[in-house]
C-alpha positions as CSV (number, residue, x, y, z in Angstrom):
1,X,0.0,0.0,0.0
2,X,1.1,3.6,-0.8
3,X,0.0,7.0,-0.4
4,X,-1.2,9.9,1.6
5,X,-4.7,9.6,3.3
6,X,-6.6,11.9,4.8
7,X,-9.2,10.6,7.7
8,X,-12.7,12.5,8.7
9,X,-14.6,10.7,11.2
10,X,-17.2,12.5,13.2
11,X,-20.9,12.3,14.2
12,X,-23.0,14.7,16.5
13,X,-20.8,15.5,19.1
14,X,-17.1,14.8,18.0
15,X,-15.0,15.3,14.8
16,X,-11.9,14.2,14.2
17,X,-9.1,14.6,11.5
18,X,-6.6,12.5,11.1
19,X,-3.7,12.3,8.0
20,X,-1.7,8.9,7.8
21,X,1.2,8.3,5.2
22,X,3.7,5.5,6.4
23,X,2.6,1.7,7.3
24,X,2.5,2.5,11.2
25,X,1.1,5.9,12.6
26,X,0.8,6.4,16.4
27,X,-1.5,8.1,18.9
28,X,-0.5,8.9,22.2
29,X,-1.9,11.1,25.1
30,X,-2.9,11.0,28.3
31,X,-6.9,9.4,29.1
32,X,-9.9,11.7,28.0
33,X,-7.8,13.0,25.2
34,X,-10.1,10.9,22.6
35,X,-8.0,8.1,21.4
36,X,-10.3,5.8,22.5
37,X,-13.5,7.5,21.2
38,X,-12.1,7.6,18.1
39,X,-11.6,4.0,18.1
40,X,-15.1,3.5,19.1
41,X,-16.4,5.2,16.4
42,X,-14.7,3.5,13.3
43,X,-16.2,0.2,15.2
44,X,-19.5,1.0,15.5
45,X,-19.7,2.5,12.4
46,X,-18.0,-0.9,10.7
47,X,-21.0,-2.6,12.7
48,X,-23.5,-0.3,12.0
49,X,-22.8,1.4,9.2
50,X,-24.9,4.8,8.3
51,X,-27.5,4.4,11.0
52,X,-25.0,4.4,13.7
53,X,-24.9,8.0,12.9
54,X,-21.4,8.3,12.1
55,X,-19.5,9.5,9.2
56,X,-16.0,8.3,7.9
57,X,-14.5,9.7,4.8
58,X,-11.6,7.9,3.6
59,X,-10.5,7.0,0.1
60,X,-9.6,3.6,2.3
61,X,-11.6,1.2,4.0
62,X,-11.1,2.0,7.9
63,X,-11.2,-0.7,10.1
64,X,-10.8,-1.9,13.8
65,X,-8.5,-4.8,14.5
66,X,-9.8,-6.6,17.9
67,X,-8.4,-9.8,20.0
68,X,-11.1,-11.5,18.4
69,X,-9.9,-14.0,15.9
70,X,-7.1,-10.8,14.8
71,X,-4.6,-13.0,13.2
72,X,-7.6,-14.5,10.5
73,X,-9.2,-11.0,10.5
74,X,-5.5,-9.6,9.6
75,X,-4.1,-12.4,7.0
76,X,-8.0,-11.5,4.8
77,X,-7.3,-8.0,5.5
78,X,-5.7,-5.7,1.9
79,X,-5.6,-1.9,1.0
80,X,-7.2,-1.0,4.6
81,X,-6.3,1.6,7.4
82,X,-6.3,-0.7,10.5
83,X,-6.8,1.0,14.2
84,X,-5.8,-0.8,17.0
85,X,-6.7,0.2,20.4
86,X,-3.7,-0.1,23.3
87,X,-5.7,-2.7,24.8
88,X,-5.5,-5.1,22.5
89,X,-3.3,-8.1,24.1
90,X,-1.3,-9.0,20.8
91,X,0.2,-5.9,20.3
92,X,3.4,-5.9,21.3
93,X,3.7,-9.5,20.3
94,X,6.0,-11.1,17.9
95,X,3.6,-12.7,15.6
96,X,2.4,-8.9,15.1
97,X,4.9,-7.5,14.2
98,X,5.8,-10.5,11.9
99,X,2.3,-9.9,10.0
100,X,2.7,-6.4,9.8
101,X,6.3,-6.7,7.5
102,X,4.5,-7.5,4.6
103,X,1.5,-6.3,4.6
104,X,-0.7,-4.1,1.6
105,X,-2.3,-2.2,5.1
106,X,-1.7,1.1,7.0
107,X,-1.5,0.7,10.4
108,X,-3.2,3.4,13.4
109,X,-2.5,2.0,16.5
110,X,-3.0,3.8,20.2
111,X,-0.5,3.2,22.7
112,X,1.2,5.1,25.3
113,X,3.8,2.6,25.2
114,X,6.8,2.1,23.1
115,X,6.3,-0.3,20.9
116,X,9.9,-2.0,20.6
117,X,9.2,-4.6,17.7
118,X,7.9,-2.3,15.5
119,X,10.0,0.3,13.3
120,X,7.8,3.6,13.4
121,X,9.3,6.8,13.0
122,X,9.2,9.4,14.9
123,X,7.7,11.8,12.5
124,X,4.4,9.4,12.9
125,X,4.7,9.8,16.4
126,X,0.9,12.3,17.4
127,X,-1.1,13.2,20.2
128,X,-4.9,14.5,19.8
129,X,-5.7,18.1,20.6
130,X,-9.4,19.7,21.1
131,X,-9.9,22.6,18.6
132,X,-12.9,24.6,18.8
133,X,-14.8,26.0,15.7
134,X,-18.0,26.9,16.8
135,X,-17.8,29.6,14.1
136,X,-17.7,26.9,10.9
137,X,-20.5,24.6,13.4
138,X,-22.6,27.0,15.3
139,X,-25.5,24.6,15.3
140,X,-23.7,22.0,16.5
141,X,-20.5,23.1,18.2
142,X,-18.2,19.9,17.2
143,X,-15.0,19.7,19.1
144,X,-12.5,18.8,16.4
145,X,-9.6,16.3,17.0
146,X,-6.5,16.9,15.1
147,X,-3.5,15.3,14.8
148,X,0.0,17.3,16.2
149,X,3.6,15.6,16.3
150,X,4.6,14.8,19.5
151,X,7.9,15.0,19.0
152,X,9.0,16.9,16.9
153,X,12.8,16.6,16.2
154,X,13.6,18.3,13.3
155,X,14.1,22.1,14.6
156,X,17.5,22.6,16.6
157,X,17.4,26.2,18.8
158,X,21.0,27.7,18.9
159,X,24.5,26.4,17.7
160,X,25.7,23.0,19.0
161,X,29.1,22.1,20.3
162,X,29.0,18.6,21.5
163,X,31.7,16.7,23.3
164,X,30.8,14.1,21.6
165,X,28.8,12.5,18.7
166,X,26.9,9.6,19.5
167,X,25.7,7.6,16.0
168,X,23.3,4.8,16.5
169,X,24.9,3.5,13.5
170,X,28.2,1.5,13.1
171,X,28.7,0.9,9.5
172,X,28.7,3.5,7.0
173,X,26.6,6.1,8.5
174,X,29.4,6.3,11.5
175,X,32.8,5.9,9.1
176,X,30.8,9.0,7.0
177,X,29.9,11.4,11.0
178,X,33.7,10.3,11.8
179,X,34.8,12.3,8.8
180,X,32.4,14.8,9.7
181,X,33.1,15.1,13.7
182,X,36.5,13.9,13.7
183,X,37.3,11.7,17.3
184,X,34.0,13.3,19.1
185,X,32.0,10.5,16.8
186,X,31.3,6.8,18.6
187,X,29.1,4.3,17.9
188,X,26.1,3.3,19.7
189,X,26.3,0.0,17.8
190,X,22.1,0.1,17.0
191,X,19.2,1.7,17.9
192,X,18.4,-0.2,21.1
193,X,21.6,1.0,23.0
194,X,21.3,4.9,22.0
195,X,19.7,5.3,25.1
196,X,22.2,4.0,27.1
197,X,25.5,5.5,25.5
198,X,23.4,8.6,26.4
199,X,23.0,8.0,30.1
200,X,26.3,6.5,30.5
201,X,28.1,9.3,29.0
202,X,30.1,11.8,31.2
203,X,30.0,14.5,28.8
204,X,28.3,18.2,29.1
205,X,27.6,18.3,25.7
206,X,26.0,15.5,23.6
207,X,24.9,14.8,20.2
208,X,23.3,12.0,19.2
209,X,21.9,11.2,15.4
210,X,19.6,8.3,14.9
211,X,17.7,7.2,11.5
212,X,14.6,8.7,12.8
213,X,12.3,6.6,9.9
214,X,12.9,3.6,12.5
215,X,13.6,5.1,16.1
216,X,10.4,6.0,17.0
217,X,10.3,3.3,19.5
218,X,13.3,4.6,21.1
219,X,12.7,8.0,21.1
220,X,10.0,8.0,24.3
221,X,12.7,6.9,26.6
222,X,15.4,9.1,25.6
223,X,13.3,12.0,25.7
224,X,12.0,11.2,29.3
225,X,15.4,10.8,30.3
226,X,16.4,14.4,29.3
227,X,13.5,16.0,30.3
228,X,14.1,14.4,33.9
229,X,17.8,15.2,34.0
230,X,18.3,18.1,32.6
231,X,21.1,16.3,30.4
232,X,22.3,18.5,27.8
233,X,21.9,16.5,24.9
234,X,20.5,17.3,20.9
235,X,18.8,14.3,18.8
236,X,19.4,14.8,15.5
237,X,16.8,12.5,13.7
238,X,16.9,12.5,9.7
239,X,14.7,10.0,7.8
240,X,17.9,7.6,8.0
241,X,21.7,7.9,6.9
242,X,20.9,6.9,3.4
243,X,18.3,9.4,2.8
244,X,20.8,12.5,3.5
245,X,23.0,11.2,0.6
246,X,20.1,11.2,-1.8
247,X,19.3,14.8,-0.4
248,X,22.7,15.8,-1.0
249,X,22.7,14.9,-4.4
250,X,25.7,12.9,-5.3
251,X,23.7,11.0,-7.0
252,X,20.4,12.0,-9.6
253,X,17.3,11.3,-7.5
254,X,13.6,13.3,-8.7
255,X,12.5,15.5,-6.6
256,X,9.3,13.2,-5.7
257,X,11.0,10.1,-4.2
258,X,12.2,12.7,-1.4
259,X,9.2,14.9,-0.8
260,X,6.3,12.4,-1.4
261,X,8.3,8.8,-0.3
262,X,4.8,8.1,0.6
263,X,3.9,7.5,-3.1
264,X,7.1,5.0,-3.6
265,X,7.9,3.5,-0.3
266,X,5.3,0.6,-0.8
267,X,4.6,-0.8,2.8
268,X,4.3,-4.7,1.7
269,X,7.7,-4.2,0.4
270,X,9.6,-2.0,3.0
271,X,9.1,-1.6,6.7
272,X,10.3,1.4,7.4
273,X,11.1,4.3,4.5
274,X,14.5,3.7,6.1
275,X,14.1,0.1,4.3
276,X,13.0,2.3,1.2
277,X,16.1,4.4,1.2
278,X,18.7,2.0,1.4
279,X,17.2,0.0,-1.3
280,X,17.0,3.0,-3.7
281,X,20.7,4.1,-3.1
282,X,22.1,0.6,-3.5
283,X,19.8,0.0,-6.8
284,X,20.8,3.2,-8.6
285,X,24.3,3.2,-7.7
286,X,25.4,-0.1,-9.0
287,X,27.2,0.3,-12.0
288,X,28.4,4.1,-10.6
289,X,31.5,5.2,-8.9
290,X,29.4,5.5,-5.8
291,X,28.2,1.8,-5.3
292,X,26.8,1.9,-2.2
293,X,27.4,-0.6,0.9
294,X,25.2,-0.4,3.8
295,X,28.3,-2.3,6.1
296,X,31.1,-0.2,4.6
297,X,31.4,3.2,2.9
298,X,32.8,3.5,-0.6
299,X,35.4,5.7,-0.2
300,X,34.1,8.1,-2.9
301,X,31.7,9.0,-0.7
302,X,34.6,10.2,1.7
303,X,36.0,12.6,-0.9
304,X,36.4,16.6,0.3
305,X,33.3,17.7,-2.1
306,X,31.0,14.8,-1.2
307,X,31.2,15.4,2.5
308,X,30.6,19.0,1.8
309,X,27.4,18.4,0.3
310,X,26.6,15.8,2.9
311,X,27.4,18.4,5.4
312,X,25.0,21.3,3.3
313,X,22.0,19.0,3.9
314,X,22.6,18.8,7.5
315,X,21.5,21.5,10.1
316,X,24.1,24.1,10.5
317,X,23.6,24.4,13.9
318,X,25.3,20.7,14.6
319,X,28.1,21.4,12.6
């Protein structure tokens, strides 16, 4: 399944908004913020249909995956935008997260908890907010539900000047930041022990770049952790390693496969759009000079002009 898809749902007394574009979106927030109302509503409206009084627009079928029979409802399941509600028991199960590689559906799934065998990214990370517009609904004065990113990781305040650079990768991505940050740059060795190099380290000043297509599980923690330290530490999360070379533009890439990865990154194929990325790069680089290797770095990519345009795609502030 690909694409962008927006999602109205509403009936008398709620309306809510949604937009999903990857295979996994989340919703998080703390209770009575709607999450679960907006579950209730696809499902009774899946039961019920018209005369249950609710509305869904959706250029997708939008349907509510239960513990009822939810591996046989899943496997019959194509070309659908399947909510799960955070109290469904399978859901940080293995055989989940097993049928979800693979599969032609969008997933919307509500869970204040990190989700550790799933991928997601932490641009598909929302929370729900109440926005009033009594003025466009006098006669009914809806409370609308939209969607805002809850973390948002993208924006860095001020110059940086870490002691050191911590990569969660340890192949490429890292031989390409040790170029960039000299002997500041260590590895993390993988997603899962970000966090940790984080805590553990004895530095003022950290910076820490993740592939953020895939770290959304991750991010919660190390978030937490800085908010309740104090820790001075910046999380630099781009789409993945392999996406900044295609930004930079060493090699051709149309404008489209960056801006609407959406419409490309088809999610019975690829995972993550980290998944996406690396294929892309390694498919259209084959027979260049700039072969890529996601386990070690062609050394053209280490020459004086590439790593300048590496480093021009990059926020200035970390540099």
């Amino acid at each position: 399944m690909v694409g962008k898809y927006d999602i109205e749902v509403y009936n008398n007394k709620a309306h809510y908004f949604l937009t999903v574009k990857r295979n996994i979106t989340i919703l998080q927030g703390d209770s009575a913020s709607g999450k679960t109302e907006l579950i209730r509503l696809i499902g009774e409206y899946e039961a019920n249909g018209n005369s249950s009084g609710i509305t869904i627009k959706c250029e997708k079928k939008c349907t509510v995956l239960t513990n009822v029979d939810w591996e046989l409802r899943l496997a019959s399941l194509n070309q659908s935008i399947v909510f799960i509600d955070e109290t469904a028991s399978f859901l940080k199960g293995k055989k989940f997260a097993e049928m979800v590689r693979g599969s032609d559906n969008y997933f919307v799934i509500v869970s204040r908890d990190d989700l550790a065998l799933l991928p997601y990214s932490v641009e598909e990370i929302y929370g729900l907010k109440n926005v009033s517009d009594s003025s466009k609904y006098k006669s009914y004065k809806k409370v609308y539900n939209e969607m805002y990113k809850l973390y948002n990781l993208a924006d860095v305040a001020g110059k940086v000047e870490p002691e050191v650079v911590i990569t969660e990768d340890s192949n490429s991505g890292y031989e390409c930041y040790k170029h960039i940050y000299g002997d500041k740059c260590e590895t993390a060795g993988g997603k899962s022990k970000v966090y940790e190099c984080i805590r553990q380290s004895d530095k003022d000043s950290i910076l820490s770049i993740v592939d953020g297509a895939a770290f959304g599980a991750d991010v919660g923690k190390v978030m937490r952790y800085l908010t309740l330290t104090g820790k001075k530490c910046v999380l630099y999360a781009p789409e993945s390693f392999e996406y900044l070379l295609l930004k930079a533009g060493i090699i051709e890439v149309p404008k489209a496969v960056l801006e609407e990865t959406y419409n490309y990154a088809d999610s019975s194929k690829y995972l993550s759009w980290e998944e996406y990325y690396t294929d892309y790069i390694v498919q259209n680089t084959q027979k260049t000079v700039f072969r890529y290797g996601k386990t070690k770095l062609n050394e053209n990519y280490t020459a004086p002009k590439i790593i300048d345009k590496i480093k021009n795609v990059m926020p200035e502030q970390i540099l």
